[in-house]
N, C-alpha and C positions, 0 to 999 in steps of 0.2 A: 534321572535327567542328566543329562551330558553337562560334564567342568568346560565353559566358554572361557574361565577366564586364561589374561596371557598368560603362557607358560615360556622359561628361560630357555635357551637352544643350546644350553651348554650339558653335554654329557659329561659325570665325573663314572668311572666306574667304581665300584664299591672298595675293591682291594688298593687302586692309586689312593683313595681317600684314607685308607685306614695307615700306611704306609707312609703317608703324608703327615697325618696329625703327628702320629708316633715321631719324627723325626722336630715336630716342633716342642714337644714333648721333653723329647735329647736335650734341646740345646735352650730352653727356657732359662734356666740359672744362670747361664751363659751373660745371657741379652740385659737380664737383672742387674748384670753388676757391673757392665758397660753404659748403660744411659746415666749415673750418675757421673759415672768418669766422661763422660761428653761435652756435658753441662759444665763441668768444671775448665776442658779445655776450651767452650766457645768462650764462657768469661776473661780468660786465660787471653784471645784474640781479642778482647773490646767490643766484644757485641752486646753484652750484658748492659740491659736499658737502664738499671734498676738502683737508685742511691736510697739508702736507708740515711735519715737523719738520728742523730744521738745529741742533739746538742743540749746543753743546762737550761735548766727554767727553773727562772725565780718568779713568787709569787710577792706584790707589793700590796699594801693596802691602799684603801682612797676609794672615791665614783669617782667613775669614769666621765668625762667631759668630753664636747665637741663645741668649737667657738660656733658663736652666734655670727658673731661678723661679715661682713663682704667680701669675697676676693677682690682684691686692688691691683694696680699698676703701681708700679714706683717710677713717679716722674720728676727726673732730677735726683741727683744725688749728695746731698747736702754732706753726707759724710765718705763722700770720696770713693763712696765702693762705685758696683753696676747701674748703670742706669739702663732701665728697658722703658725709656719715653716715648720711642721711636713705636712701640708696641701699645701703645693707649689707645680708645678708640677718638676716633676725629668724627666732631658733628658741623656742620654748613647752616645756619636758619636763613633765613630770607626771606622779606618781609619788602613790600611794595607802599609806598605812605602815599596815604590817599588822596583823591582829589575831587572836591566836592563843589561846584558851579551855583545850584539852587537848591538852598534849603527854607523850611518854614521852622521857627521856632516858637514854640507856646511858653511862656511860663504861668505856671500855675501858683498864685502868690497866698499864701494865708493872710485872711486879714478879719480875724479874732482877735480879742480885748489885747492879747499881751506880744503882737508883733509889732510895736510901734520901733521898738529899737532895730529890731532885723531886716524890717525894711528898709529902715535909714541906711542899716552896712551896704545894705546890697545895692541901693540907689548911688550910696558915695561911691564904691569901689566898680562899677558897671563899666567905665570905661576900660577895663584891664579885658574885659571881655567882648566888647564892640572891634578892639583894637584888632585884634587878628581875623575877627570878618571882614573892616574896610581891608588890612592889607593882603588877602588874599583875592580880594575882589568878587565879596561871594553878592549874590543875587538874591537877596534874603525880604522875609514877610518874618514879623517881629512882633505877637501878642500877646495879649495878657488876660487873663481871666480871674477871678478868684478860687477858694476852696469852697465858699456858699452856695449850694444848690437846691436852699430854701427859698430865697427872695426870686421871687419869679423874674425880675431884672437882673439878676446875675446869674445862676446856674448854666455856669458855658458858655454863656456871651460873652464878646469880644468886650474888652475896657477902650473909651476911647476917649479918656480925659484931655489928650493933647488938643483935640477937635479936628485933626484929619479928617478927608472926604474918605479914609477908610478908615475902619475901624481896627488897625494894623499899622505896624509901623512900616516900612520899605526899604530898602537899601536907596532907592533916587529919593527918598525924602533930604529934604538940605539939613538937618539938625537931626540924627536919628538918636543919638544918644541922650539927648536933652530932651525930645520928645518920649523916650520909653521913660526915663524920670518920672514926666508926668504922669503919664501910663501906670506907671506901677507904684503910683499914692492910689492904694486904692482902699486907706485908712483903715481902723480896729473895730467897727462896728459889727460885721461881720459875723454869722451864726459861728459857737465853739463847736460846735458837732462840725469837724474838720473832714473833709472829704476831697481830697486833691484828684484821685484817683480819677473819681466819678466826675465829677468836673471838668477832668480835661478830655472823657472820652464825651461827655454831652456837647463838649467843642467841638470835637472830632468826626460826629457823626450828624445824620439826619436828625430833626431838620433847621437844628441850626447852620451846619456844614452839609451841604451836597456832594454824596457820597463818591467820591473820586473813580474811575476816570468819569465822570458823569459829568456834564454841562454846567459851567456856573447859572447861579440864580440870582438875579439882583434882589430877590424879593427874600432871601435868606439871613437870618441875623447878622452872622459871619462874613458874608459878602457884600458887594456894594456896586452901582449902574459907576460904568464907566463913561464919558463924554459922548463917544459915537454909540452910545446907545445898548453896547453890548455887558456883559456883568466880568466881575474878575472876583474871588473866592481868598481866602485869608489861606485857604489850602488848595495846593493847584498838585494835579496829576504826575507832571514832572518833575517834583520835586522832592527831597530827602525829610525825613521829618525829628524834631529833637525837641521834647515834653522836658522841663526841667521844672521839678517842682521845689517851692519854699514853703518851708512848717515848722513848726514849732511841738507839735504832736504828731500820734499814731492818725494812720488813716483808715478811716473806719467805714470807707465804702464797700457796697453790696454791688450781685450786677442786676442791670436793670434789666425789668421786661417788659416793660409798657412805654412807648412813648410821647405820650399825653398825661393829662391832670397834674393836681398840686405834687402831689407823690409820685410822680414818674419815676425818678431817680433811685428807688429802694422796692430791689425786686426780690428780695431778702433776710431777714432776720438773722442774727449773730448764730445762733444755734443752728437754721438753715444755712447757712454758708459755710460752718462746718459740718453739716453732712454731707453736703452734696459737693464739694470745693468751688460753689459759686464764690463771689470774691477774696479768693486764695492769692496768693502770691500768680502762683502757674496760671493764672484766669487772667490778671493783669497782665503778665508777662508777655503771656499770647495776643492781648487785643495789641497793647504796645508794638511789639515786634510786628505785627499786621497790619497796622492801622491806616497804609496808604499802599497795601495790594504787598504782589511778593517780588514783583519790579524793584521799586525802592527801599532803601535803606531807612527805618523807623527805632529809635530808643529814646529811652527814658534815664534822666538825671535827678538824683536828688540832692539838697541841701536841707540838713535833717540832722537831728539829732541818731547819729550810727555807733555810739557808744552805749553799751549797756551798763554803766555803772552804777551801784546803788547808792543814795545821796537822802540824807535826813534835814525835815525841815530846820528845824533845831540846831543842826551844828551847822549848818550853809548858812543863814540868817542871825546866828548866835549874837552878835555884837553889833549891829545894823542901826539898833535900837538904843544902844550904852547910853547917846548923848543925852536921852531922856530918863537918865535915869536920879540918881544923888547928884543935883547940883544946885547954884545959887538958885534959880527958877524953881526948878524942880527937887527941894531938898529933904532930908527925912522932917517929917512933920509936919509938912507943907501941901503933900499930894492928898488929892480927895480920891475917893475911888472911883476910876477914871472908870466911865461908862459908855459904852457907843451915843454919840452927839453930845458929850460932855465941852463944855463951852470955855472948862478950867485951860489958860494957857500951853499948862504944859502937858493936856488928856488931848488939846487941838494938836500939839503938835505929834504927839503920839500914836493915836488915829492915823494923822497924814505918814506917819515912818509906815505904821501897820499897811495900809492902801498901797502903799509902794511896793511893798512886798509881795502883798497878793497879787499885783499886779505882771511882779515877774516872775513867781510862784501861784498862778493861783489853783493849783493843788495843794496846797499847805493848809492844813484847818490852825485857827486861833481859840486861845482858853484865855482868858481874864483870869491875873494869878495876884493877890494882894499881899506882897510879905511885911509883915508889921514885924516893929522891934517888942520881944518877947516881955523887955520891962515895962515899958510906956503904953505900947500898943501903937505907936505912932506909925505911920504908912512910911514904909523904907524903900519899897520898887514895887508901885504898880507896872505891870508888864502885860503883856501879852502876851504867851506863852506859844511859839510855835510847836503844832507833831504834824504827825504824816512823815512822806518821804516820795520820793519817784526813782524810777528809773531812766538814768539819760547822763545830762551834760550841765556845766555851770560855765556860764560868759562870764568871768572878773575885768574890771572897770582897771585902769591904769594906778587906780589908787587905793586897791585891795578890795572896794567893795563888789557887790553882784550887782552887775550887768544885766541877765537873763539870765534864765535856765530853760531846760527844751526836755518835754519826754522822749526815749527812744521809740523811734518810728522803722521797726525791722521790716513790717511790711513794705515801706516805701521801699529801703533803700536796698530790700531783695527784688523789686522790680529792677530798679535799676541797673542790678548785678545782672539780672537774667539776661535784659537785656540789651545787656554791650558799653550800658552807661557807667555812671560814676557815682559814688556817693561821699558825699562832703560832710562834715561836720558843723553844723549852724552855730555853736559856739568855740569857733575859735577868734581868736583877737581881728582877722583879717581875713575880710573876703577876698584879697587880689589873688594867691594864689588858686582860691579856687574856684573864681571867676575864669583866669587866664585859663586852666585846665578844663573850663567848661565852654572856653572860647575856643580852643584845641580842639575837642572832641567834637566840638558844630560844625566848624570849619572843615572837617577830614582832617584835619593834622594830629600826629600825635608825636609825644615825645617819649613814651616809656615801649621797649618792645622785648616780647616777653621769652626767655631761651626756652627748649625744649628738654634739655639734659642741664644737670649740673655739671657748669666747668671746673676745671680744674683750674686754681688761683694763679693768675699771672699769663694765660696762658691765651685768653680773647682777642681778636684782635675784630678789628670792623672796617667797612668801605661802606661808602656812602656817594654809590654815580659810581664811576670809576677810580675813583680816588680813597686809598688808606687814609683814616682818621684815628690819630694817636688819643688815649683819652685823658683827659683833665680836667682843669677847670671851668673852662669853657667847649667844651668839645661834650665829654660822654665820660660815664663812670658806671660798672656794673654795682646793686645792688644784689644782695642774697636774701637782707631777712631786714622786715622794718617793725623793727619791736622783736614782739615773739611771731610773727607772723613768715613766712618763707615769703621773698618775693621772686625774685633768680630773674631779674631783667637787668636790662638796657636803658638808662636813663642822659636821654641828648638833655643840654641845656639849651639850647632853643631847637626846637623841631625841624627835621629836613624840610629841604622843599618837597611839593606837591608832586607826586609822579615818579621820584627815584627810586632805585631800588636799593636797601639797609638791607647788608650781611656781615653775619657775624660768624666765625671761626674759632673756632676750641677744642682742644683738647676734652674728654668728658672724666669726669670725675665719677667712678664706678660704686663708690661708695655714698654717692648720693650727697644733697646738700646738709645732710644731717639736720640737729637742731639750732633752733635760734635763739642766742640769748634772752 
């Protein structure tokens, strides 16, 4: 078979080939002993790419290390050298205060054995909170309910002790403040199975409340026939809405699924409500944030015990009791062993210290404790012996003793976080500050406005409308950390007006706010 493949078109003849090689042959050694002397002349020229290093190494001992730290700016130069400020990153927040026309506000008041003093703060101090709805000139429905959703007369029904033709307070009412007073004696009788929760949503919805935007119904608990004949609703469609609950304990509502019979209100069990996150935090959060459509603005506030600290009956109450103990009345060998209904002077007055106690503790359990002197035998301190303990808060009285005490209520006062509100502490000496703060956040106002970046110290500056505001004591002051907490706001002493728009300016601090003492 025939070679197809290409072949080269070059003829060599055999003898030029051999004739050829031979002469490379000749001059091979030649060519050897020139390419090195080549290389040495193109070096020679500076073409040679090629640096060989020689240099010393020492070896040190140690690990090796790499900082943990942040790359930083240095802004300012406090010792004189470079500044690169000029190089920092620059942030702008800007923030619009709001303005809110018609709102409904609920409060939701406990009123079990041991709120008699926490209502009183909140009745005394109430005006610190009325005050910035009259002067903003809000359009407000103003009610009250309790945490009982056992007594078929209260579970979500409106309170209406003032005797209004509604069962609400108004903004045109002539005395709105001295009417929610009334309103909200709504005395300690009240089931201890505390359910604020549940309570303000049986307010909130069918069929005490007709389900928003839906028609009023004069024929509804919550609502009421107006003169020309038509109905007006404690909750009306166009309006904002702000749940501020008062307690003393956890809340221990479930969600409901029935809404009829004695038991409507408990669609749930503790152990079902942790499987399924029926009455979770995020179950609340959501009705809350929801509860008047996705139009309007809806949160929830609490005033609650938001401290977790741990607090024994025994050392809270220790000395409560002293004055009954060795005295002229009450002296060793004098005391009988005081018994529940003992009628001896000083077992009557001891009793009454004990009841007191219970009264603002009544998680505390009592032991009857007789200590006799060892020689005699004679009765040296009948007592009463507090244990137990709780988790929460203690109110002290201006004269060392205890005021209250309140379990921590985390569930509440995580609704209130979720959504948008505020949560207060029910034992501190003074409701005004956070009444006014819950007067602020009803009204759209606010006064705290929160950075985005940590700034770099000294370096914020703010306008408020078109105008720079220097900060001080009256004006504004940044915060970074309140406690051990980070907070990195903007704190006005009295809040913008309604509609301006708050910016702030700074420098950023790359290393972050760090930690807080």
């Amino acid at each position: 078979m025939p070679d197809t493949r290409r072949r080269s078109k070059i003829r060599v003849s055999p003898g030029r080939l051999t004739r050829k090689s031979a002469g490379v042959r000749r001059y091979l050694p030649w060519l050897v002993m020139l390419v090195p002397l080549a290389m040495v002349v193109a070096g020679a020229c500076g073409q040679d790419r090629l640096q060989r290093a020689n240099d010393n190494v020492s070896v040190v001992t140690g690990t090796p290390t790499v900082s943990s730290g942040l790359p930083g700016v240095s802004y300012g130069a406090a010792d004189g050298g470079v500044s690169y400020g000029s190089a920092a990153p620059f942030q702008v927040d800007s923030f619009r205060q709001q303005s809110v026309q018609k709102i409904d506000i609920l409060w939701v008041i406990d009123n079990s054995s041991s709120m008699d003093l926490k209502q009183a703060r909140v009745k005394a101090n109430f005006v610190s909170f009325m005050q910035f709805l009259v002067q903003q000139q809000i359009d407000f429905h103003l009610g009250v309910v309790t945490t009982d959703i056992y007594d078929p007369k209260q579970s979500g029904r409106l309170v209406n002790l003032a005797g209004l033709s509604h069962p609400w307070i108004a903004s045109s009412d002539p005395a709105p403040a001295s009417e929610f007073v009334l309103n909200a004696s709504v005395g300690t009788r009240g089931s201890g199975d505390e359910k604020p929760l549940l309570a303000g949503m049986l307010a909130l919805t069918a069929p005490l409340s007709p389900a928003v935007p839906a028609r009023p119904d004069a024929g509804a608990a919550n609502c009421a026939a107006l003169a020309d004949g038509g109905a007006e609703c404690f909750l009306r469609a166009d309006a904002q809405l702000y749940t501020i609950v008062l307690s003393d304990e956890e809340d221990s509502s479930c969600a409901p699924i029935y809404s009829s019979g004695a038991n409507s209100g408990e669609g749930c069990n503790d152990a079902q409500a942790n499987l399924s996150g029926f009455g979770s935090i995020d179950y609340w959060s959501r009705f809350y944030t929801g509860a008047v459509g996705a139009t309007n603005t809806s949160r929830l506030a609490a005033i609650v015990a938001n401290e977790d600290t741990q607090h024994d009956c025994a050392t809270v109450f220790a000395h409560d009791c002293d004055r009954f103990g060795v005295t002229a009345s009450c002296g060793a060998g004098t005391n009988p062993a005081c018994a529940p209904g003992d009628q001896h002077a000083c077992c009557v007055a001891l009793n009454a210290c004990y009841s007191d106690i219970q009264g603002k503790a009544q998680w505390c359990a009592a032991h009857f404790s007789v200590v006799h002197d060892p020689a005699s035998q004679a009765v040296v301190a009948p007592y009463y012996q507090l244990s137990g303990g709780w988790t929460g808060c203690v109110a002290y009285a201006s004269d060392g003793g205890v005021d209250f005490t309140a379990f921590s209520a985390d569930r509440t006062a995580g609704v209130a976080t979720a959504t948008g509100g505020v949560a207060t502490s029910i034992c501190q000496s003074d409701y005004t500050p956070a009444l006014a703060n819950l007067g602020l956040q009803a009204a759209g106002l606010r006064t705290d406005f929160p950075l985005s970046r940590a700034p770099v110290s000294g370096s914020i500056s703010v306008t408020v409308g078109d105008a720079g505001v220097a900060s001080g004591a009256g004006t504004w002051k940044y915060v970074r950390c309140a406690g051990a907490t980070p907070v990195n706001e903007i704190e006005f002493t009295s809040p913008p007006a309604a509609g301006v728009d708050v910016v702030t300016n700074y420098y950023v601090d790359v290393r972050g706010l760090g930690t807080c003492p």
